[in-house]
C-alpha positions as CSV (number, residue, x, y, z in Angstrom):
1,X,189.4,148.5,44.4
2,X,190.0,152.0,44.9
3,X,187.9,154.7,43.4
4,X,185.2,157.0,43.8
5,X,183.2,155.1,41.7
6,X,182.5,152.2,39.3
7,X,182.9,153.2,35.4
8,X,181.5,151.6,33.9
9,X,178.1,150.2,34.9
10,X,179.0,146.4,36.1
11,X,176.0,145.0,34.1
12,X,177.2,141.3,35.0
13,X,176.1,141.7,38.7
14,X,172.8,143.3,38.2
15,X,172.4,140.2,35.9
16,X,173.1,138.0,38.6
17,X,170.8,139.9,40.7
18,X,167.6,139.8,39.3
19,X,165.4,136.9,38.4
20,X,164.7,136.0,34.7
21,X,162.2,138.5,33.2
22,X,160.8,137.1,29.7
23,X,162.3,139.9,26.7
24,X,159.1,141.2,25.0
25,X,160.3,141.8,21.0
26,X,161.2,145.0,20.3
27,X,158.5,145.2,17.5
28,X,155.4,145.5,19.9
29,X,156.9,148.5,21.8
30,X,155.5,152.0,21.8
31,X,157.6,154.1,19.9
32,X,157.7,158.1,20.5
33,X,159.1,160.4,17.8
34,X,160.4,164.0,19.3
35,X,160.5,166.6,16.4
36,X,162.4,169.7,17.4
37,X,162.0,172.6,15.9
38,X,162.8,176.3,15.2
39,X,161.5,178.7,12.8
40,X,160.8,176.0,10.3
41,X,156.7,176.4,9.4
42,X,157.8,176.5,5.7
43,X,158.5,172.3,6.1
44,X,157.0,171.4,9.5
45,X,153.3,170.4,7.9
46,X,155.2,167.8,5.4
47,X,157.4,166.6,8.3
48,X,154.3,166.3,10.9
49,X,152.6,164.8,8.2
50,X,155.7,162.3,7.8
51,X,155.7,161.2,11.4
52,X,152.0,160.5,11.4
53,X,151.7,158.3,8.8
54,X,154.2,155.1,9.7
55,X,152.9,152.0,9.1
56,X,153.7,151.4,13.0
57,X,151.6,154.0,15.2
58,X,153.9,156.1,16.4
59,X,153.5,158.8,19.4
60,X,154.1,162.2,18.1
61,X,155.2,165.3,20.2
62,X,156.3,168.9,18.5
63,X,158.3,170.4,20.9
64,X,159.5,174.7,19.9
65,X,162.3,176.2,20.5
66,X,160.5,179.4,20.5
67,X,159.9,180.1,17.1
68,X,158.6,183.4,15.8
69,X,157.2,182.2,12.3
70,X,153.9,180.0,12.2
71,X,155.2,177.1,13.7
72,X,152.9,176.8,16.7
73,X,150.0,177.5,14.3
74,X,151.0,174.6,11.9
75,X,151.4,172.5,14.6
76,X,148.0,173.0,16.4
77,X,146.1,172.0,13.4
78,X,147.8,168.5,14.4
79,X,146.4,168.3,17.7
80,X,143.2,166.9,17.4
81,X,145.0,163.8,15.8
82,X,146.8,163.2,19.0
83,X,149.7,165.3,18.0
84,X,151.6,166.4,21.6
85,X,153.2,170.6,21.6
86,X,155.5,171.6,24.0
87,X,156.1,175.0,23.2
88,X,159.1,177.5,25.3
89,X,159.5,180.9,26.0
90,X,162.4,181.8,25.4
91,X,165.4,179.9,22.8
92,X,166.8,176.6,24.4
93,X,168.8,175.3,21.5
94,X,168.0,172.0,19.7
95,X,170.0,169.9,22.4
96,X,167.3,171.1,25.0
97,X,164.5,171.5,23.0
98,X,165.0,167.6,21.3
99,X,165.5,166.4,25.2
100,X,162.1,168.2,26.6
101,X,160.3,166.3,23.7
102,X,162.0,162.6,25.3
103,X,161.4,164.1,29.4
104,X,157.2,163.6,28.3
105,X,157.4,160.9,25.8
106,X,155.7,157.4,26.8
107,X,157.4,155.5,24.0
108,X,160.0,152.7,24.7
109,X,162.2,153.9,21.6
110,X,162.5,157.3,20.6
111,X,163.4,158.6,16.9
112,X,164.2,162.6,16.9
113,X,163.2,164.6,13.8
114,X,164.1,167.7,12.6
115,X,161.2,170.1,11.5
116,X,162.4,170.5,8.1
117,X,163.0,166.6,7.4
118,X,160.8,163.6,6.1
119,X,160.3,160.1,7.6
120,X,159.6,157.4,4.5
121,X,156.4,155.5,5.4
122,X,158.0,152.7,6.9
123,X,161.3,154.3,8.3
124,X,160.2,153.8,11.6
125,X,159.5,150.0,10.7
126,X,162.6,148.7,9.1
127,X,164.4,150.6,11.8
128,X,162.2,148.9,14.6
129,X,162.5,144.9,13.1
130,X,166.2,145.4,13.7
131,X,166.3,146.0,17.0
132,X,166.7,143.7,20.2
133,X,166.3,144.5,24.1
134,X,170.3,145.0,24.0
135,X,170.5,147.3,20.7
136,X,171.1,150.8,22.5
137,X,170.1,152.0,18.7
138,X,169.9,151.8,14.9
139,X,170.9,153.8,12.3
140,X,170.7,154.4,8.3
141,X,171.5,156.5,5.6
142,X,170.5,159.5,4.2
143,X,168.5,161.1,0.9
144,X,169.9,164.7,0.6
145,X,166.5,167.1,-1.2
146,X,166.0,170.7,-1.9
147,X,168.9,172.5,-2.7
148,X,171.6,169.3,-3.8
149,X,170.6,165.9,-3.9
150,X,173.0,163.3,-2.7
151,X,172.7,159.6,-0.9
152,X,174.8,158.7,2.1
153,X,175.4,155.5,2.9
154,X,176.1,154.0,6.6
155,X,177.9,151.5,6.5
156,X,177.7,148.4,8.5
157,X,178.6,148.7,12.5
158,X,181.5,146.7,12.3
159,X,183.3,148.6,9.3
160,X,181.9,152.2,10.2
161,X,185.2,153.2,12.4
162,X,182.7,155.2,14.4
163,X,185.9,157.2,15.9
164,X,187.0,158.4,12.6
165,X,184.1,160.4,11.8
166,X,180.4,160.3,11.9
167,X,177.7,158.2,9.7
168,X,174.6,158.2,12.6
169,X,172.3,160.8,11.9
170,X,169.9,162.4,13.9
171,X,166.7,160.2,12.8
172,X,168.3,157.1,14.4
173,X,165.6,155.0,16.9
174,X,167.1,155.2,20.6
175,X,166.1,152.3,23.2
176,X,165.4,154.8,25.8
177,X,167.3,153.7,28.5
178,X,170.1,153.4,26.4
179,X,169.2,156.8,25.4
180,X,168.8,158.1,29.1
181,X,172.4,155.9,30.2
182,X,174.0,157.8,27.8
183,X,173.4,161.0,29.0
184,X,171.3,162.7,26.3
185,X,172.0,165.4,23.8
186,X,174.2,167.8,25.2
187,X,175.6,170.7,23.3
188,X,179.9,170.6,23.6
189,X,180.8,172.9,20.4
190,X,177.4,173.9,19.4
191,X,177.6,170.8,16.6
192,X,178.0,167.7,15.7
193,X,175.7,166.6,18.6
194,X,174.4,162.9,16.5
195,X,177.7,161.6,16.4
196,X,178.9,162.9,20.6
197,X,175.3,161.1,21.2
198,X,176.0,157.7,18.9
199,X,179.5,157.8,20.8
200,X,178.5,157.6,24.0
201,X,175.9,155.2,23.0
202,X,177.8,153.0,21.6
203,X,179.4,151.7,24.5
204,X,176.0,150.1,26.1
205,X,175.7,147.4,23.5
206,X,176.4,146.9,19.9
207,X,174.4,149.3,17.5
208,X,172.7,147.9,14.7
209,X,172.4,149.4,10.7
210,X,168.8,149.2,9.1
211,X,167.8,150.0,5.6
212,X,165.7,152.9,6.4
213,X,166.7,155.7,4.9
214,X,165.5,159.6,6.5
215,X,165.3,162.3,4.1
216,X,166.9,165.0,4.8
217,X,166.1,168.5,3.2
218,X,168.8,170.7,1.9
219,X,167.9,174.7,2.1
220,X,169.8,178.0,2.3
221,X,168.3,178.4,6.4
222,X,169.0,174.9,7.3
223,X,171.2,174.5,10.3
224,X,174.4,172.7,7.9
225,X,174.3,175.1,5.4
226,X,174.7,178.0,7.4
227,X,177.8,176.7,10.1
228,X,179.2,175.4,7.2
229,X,180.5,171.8,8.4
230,X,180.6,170.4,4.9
231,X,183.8,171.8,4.3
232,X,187.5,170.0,5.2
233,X,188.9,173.4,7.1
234,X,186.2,173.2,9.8
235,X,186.1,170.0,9.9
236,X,189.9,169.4,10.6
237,X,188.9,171.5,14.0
238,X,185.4,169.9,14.7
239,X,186.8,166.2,13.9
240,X,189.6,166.5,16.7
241,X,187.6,168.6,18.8
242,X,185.0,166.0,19.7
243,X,187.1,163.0,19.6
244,X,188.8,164.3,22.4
245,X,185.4,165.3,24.2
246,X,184.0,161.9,23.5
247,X,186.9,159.6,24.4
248,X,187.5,157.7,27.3
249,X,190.8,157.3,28.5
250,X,192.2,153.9,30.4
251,X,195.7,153.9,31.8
252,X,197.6,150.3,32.4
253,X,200.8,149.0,33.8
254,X,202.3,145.3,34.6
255,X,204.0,146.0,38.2
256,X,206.9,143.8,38.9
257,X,208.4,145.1,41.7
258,X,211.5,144.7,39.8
259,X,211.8,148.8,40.8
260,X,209.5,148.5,43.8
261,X,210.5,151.7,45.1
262,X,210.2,154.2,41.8
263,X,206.4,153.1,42.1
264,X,205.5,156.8,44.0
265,X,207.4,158.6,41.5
266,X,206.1,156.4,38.3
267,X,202.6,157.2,39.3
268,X,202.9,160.4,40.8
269,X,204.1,161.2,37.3
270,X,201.2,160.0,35.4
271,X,198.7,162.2,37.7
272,X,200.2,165.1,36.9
273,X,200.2,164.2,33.4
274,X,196.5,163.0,33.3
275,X,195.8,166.3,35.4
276,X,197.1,168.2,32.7
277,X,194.9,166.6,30.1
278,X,191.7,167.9,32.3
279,X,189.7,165.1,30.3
280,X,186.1,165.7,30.4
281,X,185.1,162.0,30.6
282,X,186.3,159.8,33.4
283,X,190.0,158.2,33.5
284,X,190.9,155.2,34.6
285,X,194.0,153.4,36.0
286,X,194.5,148.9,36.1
287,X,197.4,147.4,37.4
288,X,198.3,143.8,37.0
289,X,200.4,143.0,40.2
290,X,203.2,140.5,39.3
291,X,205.2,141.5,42.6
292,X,204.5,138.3,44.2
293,X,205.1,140.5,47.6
294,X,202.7,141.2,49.8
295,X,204.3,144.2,51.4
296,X,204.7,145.5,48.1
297,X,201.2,145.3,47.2
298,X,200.2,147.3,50.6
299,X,202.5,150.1,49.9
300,X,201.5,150.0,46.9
301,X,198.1,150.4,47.8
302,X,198.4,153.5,50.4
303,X,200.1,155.4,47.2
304,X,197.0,154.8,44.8
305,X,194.9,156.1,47.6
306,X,196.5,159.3,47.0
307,X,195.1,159.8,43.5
308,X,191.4,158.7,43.9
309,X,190.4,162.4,42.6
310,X,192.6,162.2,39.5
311,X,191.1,158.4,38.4
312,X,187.6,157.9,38.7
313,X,188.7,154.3,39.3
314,X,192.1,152.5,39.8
315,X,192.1,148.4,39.9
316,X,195.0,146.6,41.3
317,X,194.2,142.9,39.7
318,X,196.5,139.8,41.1
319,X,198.8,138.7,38.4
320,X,200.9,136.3,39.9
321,X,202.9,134.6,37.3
322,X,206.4,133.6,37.7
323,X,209.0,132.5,35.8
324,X,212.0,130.1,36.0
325,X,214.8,129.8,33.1
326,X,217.7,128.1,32.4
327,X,219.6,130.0,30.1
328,X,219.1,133.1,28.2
329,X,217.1,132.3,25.5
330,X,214.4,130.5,27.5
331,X,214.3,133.8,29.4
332,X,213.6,136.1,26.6
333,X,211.2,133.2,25.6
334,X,209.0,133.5,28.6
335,X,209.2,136.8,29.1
336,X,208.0,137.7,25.7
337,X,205.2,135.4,26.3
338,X,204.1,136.3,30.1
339,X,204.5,140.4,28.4
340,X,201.8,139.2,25.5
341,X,199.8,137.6,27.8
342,X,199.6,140.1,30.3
343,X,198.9,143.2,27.5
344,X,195.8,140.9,26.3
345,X,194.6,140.8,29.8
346,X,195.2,144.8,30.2
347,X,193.2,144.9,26.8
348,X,190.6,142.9,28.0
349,X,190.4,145.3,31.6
350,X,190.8,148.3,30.5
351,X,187.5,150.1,29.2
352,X,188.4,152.9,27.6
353,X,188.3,153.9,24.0
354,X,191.7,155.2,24.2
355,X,194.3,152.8,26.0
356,X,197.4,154.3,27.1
357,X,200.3,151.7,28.0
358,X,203.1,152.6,30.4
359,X,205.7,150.5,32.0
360,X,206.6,150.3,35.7
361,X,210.2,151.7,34.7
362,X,208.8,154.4,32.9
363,X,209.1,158.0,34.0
364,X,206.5,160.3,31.6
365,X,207.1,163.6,31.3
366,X,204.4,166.4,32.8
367,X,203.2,166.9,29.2
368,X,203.0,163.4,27.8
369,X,199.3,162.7,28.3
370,X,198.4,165.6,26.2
371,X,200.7,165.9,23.8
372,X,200.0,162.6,23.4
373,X,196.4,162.3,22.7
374,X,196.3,165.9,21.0
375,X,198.0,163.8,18.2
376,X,195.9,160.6,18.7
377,X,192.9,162.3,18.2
378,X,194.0,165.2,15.1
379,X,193.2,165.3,11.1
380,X,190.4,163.5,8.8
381,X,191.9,160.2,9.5
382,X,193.9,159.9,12.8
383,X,197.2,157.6,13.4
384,X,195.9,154.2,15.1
385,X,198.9,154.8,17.6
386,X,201.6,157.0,19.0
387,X,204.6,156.5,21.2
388,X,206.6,158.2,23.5
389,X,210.7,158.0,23.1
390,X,212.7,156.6,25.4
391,X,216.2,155.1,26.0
392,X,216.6,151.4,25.6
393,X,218.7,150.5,28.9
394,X,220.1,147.1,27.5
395,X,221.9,149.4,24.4
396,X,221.5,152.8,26.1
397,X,222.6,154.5,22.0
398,X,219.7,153.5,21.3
399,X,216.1,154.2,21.1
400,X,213.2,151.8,21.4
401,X,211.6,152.1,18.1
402,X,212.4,152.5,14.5
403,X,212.0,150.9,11.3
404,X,211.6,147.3,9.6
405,X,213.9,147.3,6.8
406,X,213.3,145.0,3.6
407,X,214.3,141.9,5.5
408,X,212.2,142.4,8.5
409,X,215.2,143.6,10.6
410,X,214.7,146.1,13.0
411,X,216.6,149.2,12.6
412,X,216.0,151.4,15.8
413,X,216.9,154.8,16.2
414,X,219.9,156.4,18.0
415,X,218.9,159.7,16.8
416,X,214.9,161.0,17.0
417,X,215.8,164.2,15.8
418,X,213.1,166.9,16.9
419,X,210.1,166.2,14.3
420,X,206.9,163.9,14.5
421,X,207.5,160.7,12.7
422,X,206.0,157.8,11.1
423,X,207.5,154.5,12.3
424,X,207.5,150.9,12.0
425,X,207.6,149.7,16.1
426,X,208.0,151.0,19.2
427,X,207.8,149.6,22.4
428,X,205.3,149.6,25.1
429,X,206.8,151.8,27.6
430,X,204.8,155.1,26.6
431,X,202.3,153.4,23.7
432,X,198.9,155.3,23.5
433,X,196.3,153.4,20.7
434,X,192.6,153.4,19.6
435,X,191.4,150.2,20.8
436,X,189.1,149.8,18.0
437,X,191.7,150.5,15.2
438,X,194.7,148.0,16.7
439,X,195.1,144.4,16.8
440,X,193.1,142.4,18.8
441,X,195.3,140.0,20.3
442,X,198.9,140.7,21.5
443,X,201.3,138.0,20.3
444,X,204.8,136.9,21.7
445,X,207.2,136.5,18.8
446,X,208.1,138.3,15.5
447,X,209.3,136.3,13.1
448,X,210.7,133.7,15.7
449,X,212.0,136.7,17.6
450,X,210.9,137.0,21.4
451,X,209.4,140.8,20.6
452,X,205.5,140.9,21.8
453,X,205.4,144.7,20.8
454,X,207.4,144.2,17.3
455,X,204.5,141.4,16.5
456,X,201.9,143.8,17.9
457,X,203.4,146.5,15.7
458,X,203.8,144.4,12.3
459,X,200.2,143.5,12.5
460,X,199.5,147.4,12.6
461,X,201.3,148.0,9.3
462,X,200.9,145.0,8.0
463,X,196.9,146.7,8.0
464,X,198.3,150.1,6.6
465,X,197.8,151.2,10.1
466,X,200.0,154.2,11.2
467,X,202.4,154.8,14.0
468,X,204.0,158.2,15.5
469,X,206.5,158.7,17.6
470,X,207.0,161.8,19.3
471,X,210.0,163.3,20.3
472,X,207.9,165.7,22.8
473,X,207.6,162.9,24.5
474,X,210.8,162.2,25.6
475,X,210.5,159.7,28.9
476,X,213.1,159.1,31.5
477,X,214.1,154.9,31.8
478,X,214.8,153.9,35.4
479,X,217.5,151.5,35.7
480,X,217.3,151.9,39.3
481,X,216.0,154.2,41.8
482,X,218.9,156.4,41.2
483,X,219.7,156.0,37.9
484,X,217.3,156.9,35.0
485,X,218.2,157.2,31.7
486,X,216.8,159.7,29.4
């Protein structure tokens, strides 16, 4: 392995590691709920009030982000029932504020509130039953009050599509070390911070839906009323904004040696295109080595050791399969199947919430990776996939991708023109996909037809899923070291 460091946390060793310790039930934990507050003495009473009478006994802490109202008066009165206040000097932000509440709480779960919002008696309760020592959270819905009255409803884990947009609100109860893994609130573009929070969360364990549900007060100061996130223009910016924030990015490639010597310009490529993207969260690079060559694997390794500051980790797993043929078909046969095969591995070892596939004969252009996942990650609903164009070097008039037409023939394209468009299947040369929003599995055959990524494609539309391909993208093919076709 090379890298500068594991990503992500290799829970199956520490496993191995430590002797059994008996799980206590979630139920009989301490629970600690943080409300954060600014300027809000009209509500905080009711609220304090809210979080004090659970029917589990809950620790309570009021921490201020230097309010100028009555706030610290309101919330004194609540210190002789055990009530904890943190108050601050100067304004913090809610991000801050809500994370000096957790640095002092004792509780094993944490729920935040917000000072102008009300906890149901047993909120804390149903949220609590549903949790396990794995459960990194749970969530539920929402009663809008005040102003406009509303209900939202969260929808189960599995179905929510987490990526598309957010349904965790800020009153969801945190395992606190799932809480402290995940790094905290932070504040990336001053909103929005439940869902960046239930993102990163979410990839410590699987989060569970309760049937509590907060109520959540609707008022001309609140905090949503005033930045105005209910409304589609903003959110067309926020939505993409904090996908790409968010989203983790793993790169993979099947190495066959077939073009042993373009490997320092393939990859030398892709760092300057992952360069470019300047992702905030880590990137990582796997490699399935079918080379069968041992001095191809070496030089292969003193290249990746060039790039261990553009991946924070890059895996070069044995994949020694070979195959033997007698005639064509048998080789289109196997090769379709070894290609499915291998991109079901590569799904299995690659981590990230984005996967970007390239092949080893691939050449991507310095603007790929973000062009790429600017248009991954953009509108209300993004495509489940885009592709890259590039030259198919068996019929070099055409391109690899196109459409189905009513007979399930493939019609690819000699002409991408210059616009975005909406296709049926492309290939896996330059394919970046949600993982969560694609097929599972990888198949080898469409339709009886040796064509992993035409079967990997169908089941994508066959699930209204959407494709792009983007002429931006436009990759070079290598034939040889000397001759690559664009």
């Amino acid at each position: 392995m090379v890298g500068n460091a594991i990503w992500p946390y290799d829970t199956q060793a520490v496993i191995q590691q430590k002797p059994h310790i008996k799980s206590t039930p979630a139920r009989s934990q301490k629970v600690s709920i943080v409300i954060a507050a600014r300027n809000n003495s009209a509500y905080l009473a009711e609220t304090i009030e809210s979080a004090f009478n659970q029917t589990i006994q809950c620790e309570v802490i009021y921490t201020d982000d230097c309010s100028f109202d009555d706030s610290i008066n309101i919330a004194r009165q609540y210190q002789n029932r055990g009530l904890i206040l943190l108050e601050s000097p100067c304004h913090t932000g809610v991000c801050e504020t809500r994370n000096r509440g957790a640095e002092i709480a004792r509780g094993d779960y944490l729920l935040f509130l917000d000072g102008d919002d009300i906890l149901p008696l047993d909120y804390v309760e149903k949220h609590l039953e549903k949790m396990s020592p794995d459960t990194p959270f749970a969530y539920g819905g929402a009663e809008a009050f005040g102003d406009y009255s509303t209900l939202w409803n969260a929808p189960e884990w599995t179905d929510g599509r987490l990526w598309l947009r957010n349904f965790v609100n800020t009153s969801a109860l945190w395992n606190r070390r799932a809480f402290e893994t995940a790094g905290r609130w932070r504040n990336k573009i001053n909103t929005m911070w439940d869902w960046d929070l239930a993102l990163r969360g979410s990839r410590l364990g699987t989060p569970v839906r309760s049937n509590a549900v907060l109520r959540y007060r609707q008022h001309a100061d609140s905090w949503s009323a005033n930045i105005k996130t209910k409304y589609q223009q903003r959110q067309e910016i926020l939505l993409p904004q904090m996908r790409q924030i968010c989203s983790r990015l793993s790169i993979g490639s099947i190495i066959s040696g077939r073009v042993a010597d373009f490997f320092p310009q393939w990859i030398s490529a892709i760092s300057q295109s992952v360069n470019l993207i300047n992702s905030p969260e880590p990137v990582e690079l796997v490699l399935l080595d079918n080379t069968n060559n041992t001095s191809t694997l070496r030089k292969m390794r003193d290249e990746v050791s060039r790039y261990v500051n553009t991946f924070e980790t890059i895996r070069i797993l044995p994949h020694p399969t070979s195959i033997t043929f007698s005639d064509e078909k048998e080789r289109r046969d196997k090769t379709a199947r070894f290609m499915a095969q291998a991109c079901n591995r590569l799904r299995f070892e690659m981590r990230g919430d984005i996967h970007w596939l390239i092949e080893d004969d691939i050449l991507v252009p310095l603007e790929a990776g973000v062009n790429l996942i600017s248009n991954l990650t953009a509108d209300w609903v993004p495509p489940n996939a885009v592709s890259g164009c590039y030259r198919n070097r068996h019929t070099e008039s055409q391109y690899v991708g196109g459409l189905f037409d009513d007979h399930h023939i493939v019609n690819a394209f000699s002409d991408i023109g210059g616009e975005t468009r909406v296709v049926d299947y492309c290939g896996t040369g330059c394919l970046m996909y949600w993982k969560d929003r694609t097929p599972r599995y990888w198949n080898s055959h469409y339709r009886n037809i040796p064509a992993h990524d035409w079967e990997w494609c169908s089941q994508l539309k066959s699930s209204d899923g959407v494709i792009l391909m983007l002429p931006s993208v436009h990759c070079g093919h290598a034939k040889s070291l000397s001759e690559i076709l664009y």
